[in-house]
Backbone bond lengths (Angstrom), bond angles and torsions (degrees), N, CA, C in turn:
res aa  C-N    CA-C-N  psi(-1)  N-CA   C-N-CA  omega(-1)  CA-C   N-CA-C  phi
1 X - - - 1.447 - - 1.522 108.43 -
2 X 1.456 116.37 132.32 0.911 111.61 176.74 1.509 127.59 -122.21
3 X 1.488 110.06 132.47 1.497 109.94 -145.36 1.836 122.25 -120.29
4 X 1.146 113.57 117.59 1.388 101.02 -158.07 1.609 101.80 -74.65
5 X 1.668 117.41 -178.13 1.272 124.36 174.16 1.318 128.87 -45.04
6 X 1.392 84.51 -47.65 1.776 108.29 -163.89 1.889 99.42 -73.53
7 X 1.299 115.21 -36.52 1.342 114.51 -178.76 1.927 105.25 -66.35
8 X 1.161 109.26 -37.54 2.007 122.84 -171.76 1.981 85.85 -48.96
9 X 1.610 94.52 -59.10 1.611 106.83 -164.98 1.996 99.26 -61.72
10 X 0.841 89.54 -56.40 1.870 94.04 171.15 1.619 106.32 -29.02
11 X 1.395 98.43 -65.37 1.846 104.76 -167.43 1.827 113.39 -72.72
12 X 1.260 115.16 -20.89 1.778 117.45 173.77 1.598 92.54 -85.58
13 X 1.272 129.01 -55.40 1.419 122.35 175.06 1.430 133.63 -32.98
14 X 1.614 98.31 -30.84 1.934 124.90 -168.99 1.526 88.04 -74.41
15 X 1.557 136.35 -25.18 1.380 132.41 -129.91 1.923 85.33 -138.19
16 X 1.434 128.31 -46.71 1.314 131.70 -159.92 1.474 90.31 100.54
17 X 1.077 147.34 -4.67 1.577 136.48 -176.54 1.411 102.22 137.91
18 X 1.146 102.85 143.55 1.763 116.03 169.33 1.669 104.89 -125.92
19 X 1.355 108.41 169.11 1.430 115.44 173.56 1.668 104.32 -90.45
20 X 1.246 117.64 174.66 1.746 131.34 -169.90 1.859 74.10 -56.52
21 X 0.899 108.39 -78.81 1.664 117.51 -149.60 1.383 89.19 -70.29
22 X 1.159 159.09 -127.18 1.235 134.91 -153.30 2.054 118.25 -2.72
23 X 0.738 140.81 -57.61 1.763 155.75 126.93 1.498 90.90 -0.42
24 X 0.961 127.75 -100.35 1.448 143.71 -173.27 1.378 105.75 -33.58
25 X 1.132 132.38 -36.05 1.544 146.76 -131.51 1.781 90.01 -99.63
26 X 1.575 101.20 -60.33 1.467 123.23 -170.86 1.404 94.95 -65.86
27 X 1.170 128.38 -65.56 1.552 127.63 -156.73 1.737 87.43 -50.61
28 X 1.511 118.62 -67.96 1.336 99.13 -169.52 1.696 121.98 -43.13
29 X 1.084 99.91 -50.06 1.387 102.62 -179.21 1.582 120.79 -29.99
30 X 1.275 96.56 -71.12 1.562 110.36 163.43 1.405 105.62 -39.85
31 X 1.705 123.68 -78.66 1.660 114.81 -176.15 1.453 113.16 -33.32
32 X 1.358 132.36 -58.19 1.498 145.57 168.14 2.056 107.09 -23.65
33 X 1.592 89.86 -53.49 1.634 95.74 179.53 1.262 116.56 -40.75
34 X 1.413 90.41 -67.89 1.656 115.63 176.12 1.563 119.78 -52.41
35 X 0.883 110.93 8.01 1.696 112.41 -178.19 1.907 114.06 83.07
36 X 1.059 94.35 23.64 1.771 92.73 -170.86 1.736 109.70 -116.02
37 X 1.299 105.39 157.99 1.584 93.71 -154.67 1.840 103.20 -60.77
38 X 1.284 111.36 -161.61 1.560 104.47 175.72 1.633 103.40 -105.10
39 X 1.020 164.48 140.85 1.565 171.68 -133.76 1.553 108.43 168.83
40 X 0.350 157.43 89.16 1.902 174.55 111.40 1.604 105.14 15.04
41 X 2.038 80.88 -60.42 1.848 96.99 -168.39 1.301 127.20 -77.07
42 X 1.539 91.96 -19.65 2.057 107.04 -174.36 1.279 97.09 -65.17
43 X 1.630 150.55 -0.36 1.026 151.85 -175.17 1.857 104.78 -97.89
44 X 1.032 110.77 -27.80 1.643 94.47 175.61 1.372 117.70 -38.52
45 X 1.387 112.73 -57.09 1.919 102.35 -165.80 1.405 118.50 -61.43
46 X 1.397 107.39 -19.91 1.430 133.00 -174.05 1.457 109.79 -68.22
47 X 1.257 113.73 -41.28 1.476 120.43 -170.08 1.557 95.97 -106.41
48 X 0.929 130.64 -53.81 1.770 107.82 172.58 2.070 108.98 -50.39
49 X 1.275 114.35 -52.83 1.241 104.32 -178.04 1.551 112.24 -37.66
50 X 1.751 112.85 -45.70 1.882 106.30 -168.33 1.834 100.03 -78.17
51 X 1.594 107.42 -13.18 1.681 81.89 160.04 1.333 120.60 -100.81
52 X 1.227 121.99 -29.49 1.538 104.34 152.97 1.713 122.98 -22.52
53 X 1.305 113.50 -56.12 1.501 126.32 -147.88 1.899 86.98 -96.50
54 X 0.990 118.78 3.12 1.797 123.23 -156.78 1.301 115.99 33.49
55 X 0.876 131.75 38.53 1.721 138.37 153.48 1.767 99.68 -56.82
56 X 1.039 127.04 -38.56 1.276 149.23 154.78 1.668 144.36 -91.60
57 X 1.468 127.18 94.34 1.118 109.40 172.46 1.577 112.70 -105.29
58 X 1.647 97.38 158.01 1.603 104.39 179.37 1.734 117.99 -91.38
59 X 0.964 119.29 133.71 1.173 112.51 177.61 1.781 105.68 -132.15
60 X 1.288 117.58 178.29 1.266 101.61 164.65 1.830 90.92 146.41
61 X 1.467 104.58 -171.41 1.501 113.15 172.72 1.333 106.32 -63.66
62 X 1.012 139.73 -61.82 1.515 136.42 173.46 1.853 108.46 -119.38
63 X 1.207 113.82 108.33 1.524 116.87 -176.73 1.474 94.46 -60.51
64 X 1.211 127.43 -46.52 1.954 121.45 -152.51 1.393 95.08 -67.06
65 X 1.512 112.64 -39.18 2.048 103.22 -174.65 1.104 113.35 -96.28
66 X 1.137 119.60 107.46 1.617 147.06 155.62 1.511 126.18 -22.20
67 X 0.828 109.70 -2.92 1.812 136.60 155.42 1.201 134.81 -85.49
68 X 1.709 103.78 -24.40 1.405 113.49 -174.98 1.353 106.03 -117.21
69 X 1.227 115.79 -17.52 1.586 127.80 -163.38 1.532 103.81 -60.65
70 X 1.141 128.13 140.12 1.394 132.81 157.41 2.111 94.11 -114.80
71 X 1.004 90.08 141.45 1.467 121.82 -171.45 1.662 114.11 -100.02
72 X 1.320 133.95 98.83 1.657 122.31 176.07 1.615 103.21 -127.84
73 X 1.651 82.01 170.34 1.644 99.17 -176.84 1.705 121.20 -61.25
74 X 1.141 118.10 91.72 1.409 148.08 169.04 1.837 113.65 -35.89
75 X 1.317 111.85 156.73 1.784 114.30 -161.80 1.314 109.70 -82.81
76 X 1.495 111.74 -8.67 1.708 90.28 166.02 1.692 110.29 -121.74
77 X 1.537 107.71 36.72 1.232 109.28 169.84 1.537 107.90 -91.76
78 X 1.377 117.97 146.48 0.975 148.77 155.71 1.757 128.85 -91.39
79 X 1.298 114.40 44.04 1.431 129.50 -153.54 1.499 125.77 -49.03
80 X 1.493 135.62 107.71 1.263 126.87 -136.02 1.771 83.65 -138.01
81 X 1.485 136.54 160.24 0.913 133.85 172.78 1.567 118.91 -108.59
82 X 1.750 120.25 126.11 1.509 115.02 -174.75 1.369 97.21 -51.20
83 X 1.398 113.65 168.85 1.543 127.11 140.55 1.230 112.67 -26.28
84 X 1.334 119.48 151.15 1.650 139.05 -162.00 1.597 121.82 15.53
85 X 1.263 133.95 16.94 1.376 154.89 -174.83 1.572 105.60 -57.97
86 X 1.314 100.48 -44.50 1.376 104.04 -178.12 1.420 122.66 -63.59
87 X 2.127 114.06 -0.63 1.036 104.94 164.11 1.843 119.59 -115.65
88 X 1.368 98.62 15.77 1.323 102.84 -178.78 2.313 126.17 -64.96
89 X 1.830 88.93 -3.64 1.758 95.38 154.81 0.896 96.19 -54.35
90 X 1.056 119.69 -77.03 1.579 122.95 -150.27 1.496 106.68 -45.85
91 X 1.281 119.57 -61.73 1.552 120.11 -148.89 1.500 88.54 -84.20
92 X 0.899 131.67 -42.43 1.889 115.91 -173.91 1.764 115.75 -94.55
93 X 1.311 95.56 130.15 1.861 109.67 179.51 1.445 108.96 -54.24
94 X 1.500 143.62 23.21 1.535 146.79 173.71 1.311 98.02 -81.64
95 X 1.359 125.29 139.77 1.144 125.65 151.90 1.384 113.72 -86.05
96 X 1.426 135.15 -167.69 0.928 132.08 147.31 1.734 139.96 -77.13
97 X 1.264 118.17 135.29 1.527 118.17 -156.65 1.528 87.88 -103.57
98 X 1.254 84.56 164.65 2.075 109.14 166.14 1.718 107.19 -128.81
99 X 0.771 116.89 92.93 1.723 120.46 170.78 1.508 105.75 -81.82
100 X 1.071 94.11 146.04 1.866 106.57 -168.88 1.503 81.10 -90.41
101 X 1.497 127.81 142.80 1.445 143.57 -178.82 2.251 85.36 -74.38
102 X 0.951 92.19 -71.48 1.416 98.32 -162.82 1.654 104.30 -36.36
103 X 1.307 126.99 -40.76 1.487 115.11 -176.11 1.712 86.22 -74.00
104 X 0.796 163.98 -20.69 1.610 156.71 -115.88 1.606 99.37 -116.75
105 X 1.756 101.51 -53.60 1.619 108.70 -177.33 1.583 113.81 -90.45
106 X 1.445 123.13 -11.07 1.294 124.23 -179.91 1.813 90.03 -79.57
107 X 1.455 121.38 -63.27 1.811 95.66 -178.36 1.312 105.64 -64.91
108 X 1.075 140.43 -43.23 2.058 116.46 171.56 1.695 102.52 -32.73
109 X 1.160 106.21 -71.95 1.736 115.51 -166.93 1.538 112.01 -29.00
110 X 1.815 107.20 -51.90 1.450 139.12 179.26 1.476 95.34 -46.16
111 X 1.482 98.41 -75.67 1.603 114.31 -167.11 1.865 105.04 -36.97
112 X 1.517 89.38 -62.96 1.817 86.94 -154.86 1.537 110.35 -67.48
113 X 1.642 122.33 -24.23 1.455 116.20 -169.54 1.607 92.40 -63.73
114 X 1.185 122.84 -46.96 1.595 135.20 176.11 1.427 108.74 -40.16
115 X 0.825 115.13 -69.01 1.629 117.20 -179.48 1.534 96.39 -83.88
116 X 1.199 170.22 134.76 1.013 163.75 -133.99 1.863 114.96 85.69
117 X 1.300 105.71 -28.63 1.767 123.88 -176.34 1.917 85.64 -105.50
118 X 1.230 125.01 -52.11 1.127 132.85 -163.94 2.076 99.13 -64.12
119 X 1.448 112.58 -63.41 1.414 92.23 175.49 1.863 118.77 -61.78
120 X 1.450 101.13 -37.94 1.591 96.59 -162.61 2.041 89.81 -55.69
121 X 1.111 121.06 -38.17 1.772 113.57 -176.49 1.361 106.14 -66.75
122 X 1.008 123.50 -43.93 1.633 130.16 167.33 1.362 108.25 -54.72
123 X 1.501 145.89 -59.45 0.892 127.19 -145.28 1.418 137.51 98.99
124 X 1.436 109.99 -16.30 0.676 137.91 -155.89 1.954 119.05 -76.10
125 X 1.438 111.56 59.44 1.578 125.09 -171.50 1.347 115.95 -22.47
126 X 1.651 112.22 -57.80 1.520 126.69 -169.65 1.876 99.81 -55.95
127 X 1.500 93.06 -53.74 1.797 82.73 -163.34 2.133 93.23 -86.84
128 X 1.039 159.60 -33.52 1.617 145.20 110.31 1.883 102.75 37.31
129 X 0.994 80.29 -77.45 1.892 92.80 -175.13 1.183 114.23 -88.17
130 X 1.522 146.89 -26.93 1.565 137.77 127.77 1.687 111.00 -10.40
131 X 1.257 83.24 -74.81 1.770 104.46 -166.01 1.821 105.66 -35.85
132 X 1.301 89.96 -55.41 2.015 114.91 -172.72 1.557 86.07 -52.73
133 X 1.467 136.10 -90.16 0.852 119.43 167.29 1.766 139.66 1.45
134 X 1.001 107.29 -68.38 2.069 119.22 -159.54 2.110 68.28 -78.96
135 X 1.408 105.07 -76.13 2.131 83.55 -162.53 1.165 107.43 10.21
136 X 1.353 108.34 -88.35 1.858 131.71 -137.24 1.708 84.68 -62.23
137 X 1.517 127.42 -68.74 1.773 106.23 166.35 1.427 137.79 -13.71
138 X 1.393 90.36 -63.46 1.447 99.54 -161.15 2.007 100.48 -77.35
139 X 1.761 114.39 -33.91 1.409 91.69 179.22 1.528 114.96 -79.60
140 X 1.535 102.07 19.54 1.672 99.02 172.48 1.538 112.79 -118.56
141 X 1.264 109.28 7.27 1.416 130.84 -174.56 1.398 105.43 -85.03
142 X 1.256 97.26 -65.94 1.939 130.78 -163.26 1.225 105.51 -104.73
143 X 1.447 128.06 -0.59 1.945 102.87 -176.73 1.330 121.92 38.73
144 X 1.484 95.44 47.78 1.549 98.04 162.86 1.414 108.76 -125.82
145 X 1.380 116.30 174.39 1.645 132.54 176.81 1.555 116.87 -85.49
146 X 0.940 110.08 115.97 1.933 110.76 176.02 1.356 133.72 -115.21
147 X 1.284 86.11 -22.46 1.709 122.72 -174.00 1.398 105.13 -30.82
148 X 1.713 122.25 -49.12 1.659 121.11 177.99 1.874 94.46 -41.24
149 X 1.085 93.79 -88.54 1.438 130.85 -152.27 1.911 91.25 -48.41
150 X 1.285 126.94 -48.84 1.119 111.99 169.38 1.501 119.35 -44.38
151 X 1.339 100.72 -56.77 1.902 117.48 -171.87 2.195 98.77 -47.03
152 X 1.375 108.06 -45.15 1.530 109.69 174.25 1.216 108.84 -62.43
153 X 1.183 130.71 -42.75 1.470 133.75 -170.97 1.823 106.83 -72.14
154 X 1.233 120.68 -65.40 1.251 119.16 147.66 1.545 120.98 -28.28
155 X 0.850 133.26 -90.54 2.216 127.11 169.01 1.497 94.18 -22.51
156 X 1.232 122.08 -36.10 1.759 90.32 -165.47 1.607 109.71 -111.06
157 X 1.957 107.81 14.71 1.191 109.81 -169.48 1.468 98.07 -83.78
């Protein structure tokens, strides 16, 4: 099954956030629906790609370990639900979460100035102009300030 961003953000949204493996858990589920085998794991690249792209941010007791991470719908998602999703309450043991927005956009904020210092040292144009992009999202996402770090990203776009 193949699953766009906006649907990943759709399915943590259905929940207030899921963990990587909870994420993984559902997508199979759904693939399973659809006639496709069940894989849990074939979902890793899938779910780092929508936080790469922030369709996804991590939040949680420790965002970097993947155990603790709870995962929500990110500032340039557009959150849409796969096929039959709307019954994945039922089938998965998650309850529903409440994530405080404010812890949500302070690690975005974290995340992107970080990677944002990381392409402008790299060089790196393609992800430069990504970055320029998600800003103007994310300081309308999160009510936060970016404007420095945009204005650098811009000079080196």
């Amino acid at each position: 099954m193949n699953v766009t961003p906006d649907e990943l953000a759709g399915v943590v949204d259905l929940f207030g956030g899921l963990s990587r493996e909870e994420l993984g858990r559902a997508l199979a589920e759904l693939a399973y629906r659809q006639g496709e085998p069940y894989d849990a794991e074939r979902y890793g690249p899938v779910i780092d790609d929508g936080i790469r792209s922030y369709h996804l941010v991590s939040v949680g007791a420790d965002a970097t370990d993947v155990e603790t991470e709870l995962l929500v719908a990110g500032p340039v998602a557009f959150p849409e639900l796969p096929p039959d999703a709307r019954d994945l309450p039922h089938i998965l043991d998650s309850g529903e979460r409440d994530v405080e927005t404010g812890e949500a956009s302070d690690r975005a904020a974290e995340r992107f100035r970080t990677e944002a210092r990381e392409a402008i040292e790299a060089g790196d144009t393609g992800r430069i102009e990504t970055l320029l992009d998600v800003s103007y999202e994310l300081e309308a996402w999160g009510d936060v300030d970016l404007s420095g770090i945009r204005d650098r990203l811009a000079d080196e776009h």
